[in-house]
C-alpha positions, 0 to 999 in steps of 0.5 A: 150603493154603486161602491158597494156593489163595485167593491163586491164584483172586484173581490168576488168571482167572475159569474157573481161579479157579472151579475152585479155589474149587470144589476149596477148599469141596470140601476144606473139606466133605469135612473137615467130613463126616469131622469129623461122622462122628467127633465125638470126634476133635479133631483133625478138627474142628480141620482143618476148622474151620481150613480153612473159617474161613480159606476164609470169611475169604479170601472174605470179604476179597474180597468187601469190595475195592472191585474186586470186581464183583459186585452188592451185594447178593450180596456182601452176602448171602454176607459174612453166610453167610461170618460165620455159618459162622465163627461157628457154627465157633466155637460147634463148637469152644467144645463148645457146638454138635456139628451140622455139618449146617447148615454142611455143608449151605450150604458146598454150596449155595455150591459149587453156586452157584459151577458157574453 
């Protein structure tokens, strides 16, 4: 579903392509919450971590086309939160971390971000 909605925000206009990233992290945080609720369902955790790391992923890839218009410096800034978070969806996955908070937490940040 993430690819999908991806795939539809990069080919269409600005305005739609807001509200679907808007509804991506939307879904993405509402599965980690529910991932943070019930920490012994792998299966949760799973499906958000899926979702999040392909969403970071997507973004990630179109913040590195040479296309994309926005200064450097932002692309820059949110190629590093995109690689933290896959990273510390990693260290979630491997048993090593259990606090999604901080993932939560700048997943909302970005998604505020993307209403101005």
């Amino acid at each position: 579903m993430t690819a999908s909605i991806y795939a539809d925000v990069i080919q269409g206009g600005s305005e739609m392509g807001r509200e679907q990233e808007k509804e991506a992290f939307d879904r993405g945080i509402s599965l980690m919450e529910a991932a943070q609720a019930r920490p012994d369902d792998f299966e949760r955790k799973r499906d958000a971590a899926r979702h999040v790391q392909t969403l970071w992923g997507y973004l990630i890839k179109d913040l590195s086309h040479p296309a994309n218009d926005l200064s450097d410096e932002l692309k820059g800034n949110l190629i590093s939160i995109g690689l933290w978070v896959i990273r510390d969806i990693d260290a979630i996955i491997s048993g090593s971390k259990t606090d999604w908070a901080p993932l939560i937490e700048i997943n909302k940040t970005v998604r505020e971000g993307l209403a101005t």
